[in-house]
C-alpha positions as CSV (number, residue, x, y, z in Angstrom):
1,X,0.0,0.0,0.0
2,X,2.7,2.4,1.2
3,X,4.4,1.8,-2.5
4,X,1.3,2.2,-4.4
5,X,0.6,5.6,-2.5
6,X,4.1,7.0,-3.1
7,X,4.1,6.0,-6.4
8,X,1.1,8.0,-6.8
9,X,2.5,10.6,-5.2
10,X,5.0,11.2,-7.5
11,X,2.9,10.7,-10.5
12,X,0.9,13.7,-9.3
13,X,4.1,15.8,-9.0
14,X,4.7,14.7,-12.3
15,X,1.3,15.6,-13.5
16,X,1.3,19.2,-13.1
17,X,4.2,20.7,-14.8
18,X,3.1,18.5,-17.7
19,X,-0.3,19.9,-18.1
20,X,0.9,23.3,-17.2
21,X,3.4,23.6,-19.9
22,X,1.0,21.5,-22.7
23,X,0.6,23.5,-25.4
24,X,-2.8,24.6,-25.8
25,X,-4.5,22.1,-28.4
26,X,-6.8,24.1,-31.2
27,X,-10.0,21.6,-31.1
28,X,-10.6,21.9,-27.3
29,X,-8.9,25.5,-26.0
30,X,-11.6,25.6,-22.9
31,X,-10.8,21.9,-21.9
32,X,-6.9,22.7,-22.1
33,X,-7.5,25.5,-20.0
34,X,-9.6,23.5,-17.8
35,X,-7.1,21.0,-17.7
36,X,-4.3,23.2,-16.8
37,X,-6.4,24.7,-14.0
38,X,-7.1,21.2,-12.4
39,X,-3.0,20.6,-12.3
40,X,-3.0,23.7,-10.6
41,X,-5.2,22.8,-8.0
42,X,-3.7,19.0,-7.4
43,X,-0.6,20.8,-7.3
44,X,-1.6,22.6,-4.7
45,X,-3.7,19.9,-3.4
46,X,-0.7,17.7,-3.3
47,X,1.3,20.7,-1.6
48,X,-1.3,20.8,1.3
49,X,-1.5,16.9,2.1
50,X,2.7,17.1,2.5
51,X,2.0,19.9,4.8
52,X,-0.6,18.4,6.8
53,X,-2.5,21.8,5.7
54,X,-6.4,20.4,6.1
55,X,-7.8,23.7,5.6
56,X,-6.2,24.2,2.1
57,X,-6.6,20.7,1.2
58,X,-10.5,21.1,1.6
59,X,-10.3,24.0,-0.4
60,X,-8.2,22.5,-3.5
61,X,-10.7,19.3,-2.8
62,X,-13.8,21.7,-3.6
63,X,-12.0,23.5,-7.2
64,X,-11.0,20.3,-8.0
65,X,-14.6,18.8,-7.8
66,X,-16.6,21.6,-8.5
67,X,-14.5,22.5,-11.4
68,X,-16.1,24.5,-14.2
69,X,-17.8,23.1,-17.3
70,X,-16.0,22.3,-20.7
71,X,-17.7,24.8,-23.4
72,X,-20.5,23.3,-24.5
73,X,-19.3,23.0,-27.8
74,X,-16.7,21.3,-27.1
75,X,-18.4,19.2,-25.4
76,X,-20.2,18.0,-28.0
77,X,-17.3,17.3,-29.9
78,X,-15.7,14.9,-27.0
79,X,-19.0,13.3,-27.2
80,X,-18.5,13.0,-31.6
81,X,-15.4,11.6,-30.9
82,X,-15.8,9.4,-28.3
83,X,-19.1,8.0,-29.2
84,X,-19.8,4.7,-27.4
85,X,-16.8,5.0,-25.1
86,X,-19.0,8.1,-23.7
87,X,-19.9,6.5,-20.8
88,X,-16.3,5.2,-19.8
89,X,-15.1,9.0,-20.1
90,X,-17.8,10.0,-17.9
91,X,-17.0,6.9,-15.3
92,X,-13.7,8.4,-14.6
93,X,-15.1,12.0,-14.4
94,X,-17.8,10.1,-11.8
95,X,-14.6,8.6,-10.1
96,X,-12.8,12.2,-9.7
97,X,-15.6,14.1,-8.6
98,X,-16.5,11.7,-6.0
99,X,-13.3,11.1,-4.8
100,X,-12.8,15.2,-4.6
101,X,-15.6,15.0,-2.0
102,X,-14.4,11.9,-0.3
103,X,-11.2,14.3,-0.3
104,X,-12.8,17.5,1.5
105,X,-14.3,14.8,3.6
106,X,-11.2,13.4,5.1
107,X,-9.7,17.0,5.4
108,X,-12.6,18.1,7.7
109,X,-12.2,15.6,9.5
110,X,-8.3,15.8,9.5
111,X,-7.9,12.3,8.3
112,X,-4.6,11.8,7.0
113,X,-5.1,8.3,5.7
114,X,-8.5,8.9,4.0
115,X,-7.1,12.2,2.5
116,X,-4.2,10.4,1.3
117,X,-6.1,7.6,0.1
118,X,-8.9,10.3,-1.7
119,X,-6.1,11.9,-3.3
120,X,-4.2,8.5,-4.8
121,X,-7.9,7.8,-6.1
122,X,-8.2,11.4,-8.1
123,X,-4.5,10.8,-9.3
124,X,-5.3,7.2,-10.9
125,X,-8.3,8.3,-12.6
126,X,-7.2,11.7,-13.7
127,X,-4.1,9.1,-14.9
128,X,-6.7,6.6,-15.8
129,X,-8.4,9.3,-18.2
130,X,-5.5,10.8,-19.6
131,X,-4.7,7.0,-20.9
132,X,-7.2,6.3,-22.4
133,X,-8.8,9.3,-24.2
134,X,-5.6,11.9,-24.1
135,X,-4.8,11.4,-27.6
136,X,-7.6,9.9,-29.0
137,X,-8.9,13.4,-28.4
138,X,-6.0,15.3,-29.3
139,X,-6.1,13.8,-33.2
């Protein structure tokens, strides 16, 4: 368990300076920007579980969950594309949002093994996502 938790650990500090420095894609600018907001906030998210700060944590756990909508144009064109895979795309979405809560939970509560454990769970399926769809949605 510990290994599994550091390893996501470091795939989240891995995580943001990629999608902060991802050049902005021309089919989907408001989910890139989206995008680049959420590795903001698991930065900071991240930042805040290493520094046992619970108060932040929650906070970075509420952007990250309540996060903005993709235009609505564009999302119509991840639906064109994705077609039947829709509703695995919107499993992981599902999976992030409700961990995100799980997360503000846990750092209420001051939980440092549930908020580790809520923010290993975004990491995978924001990881999870990314695998699958990232550049079937970049062609």
């Amino acid at each position: 368990m510990k290994s599994k938790v550091l390893l996501s650990l470091m795939l989240a500090l891995l995580i943001s300076p990629i999608t902060q420095a991802a050049e902005p894609t021309s089919n989907f600018p408001g989910i890139q920007k989206l995008m680049n907001q959420l590795g903001k906030d698991m930065s900071i998210a991240q930042s805040a579980l290493l520094n046992e700060d619970h108060e932040q944590l929650a906070i970075s756990a509420v952007a990250i969950g309540e996060h903005p909508k993709a235009p609505l144009m564009e999302r119509m064109k991840v639906m064109a594309s994705l077609l039947t895979d829709m509703s695995a795309f919107k499993a992981w979405d599902e999976k992030t949002h409700t961990a995100a809560k799980q997360l503000k939970a846990a750092a209420i509560a001051k939980d440092r093994q549930a908020e580790t454990k809520a923010f290993v769970t975004i990491t995978e399926s924001c990881m999870g996502c990314h695998i699958q769809f990232r550049d079937r949605l970049k062609e």
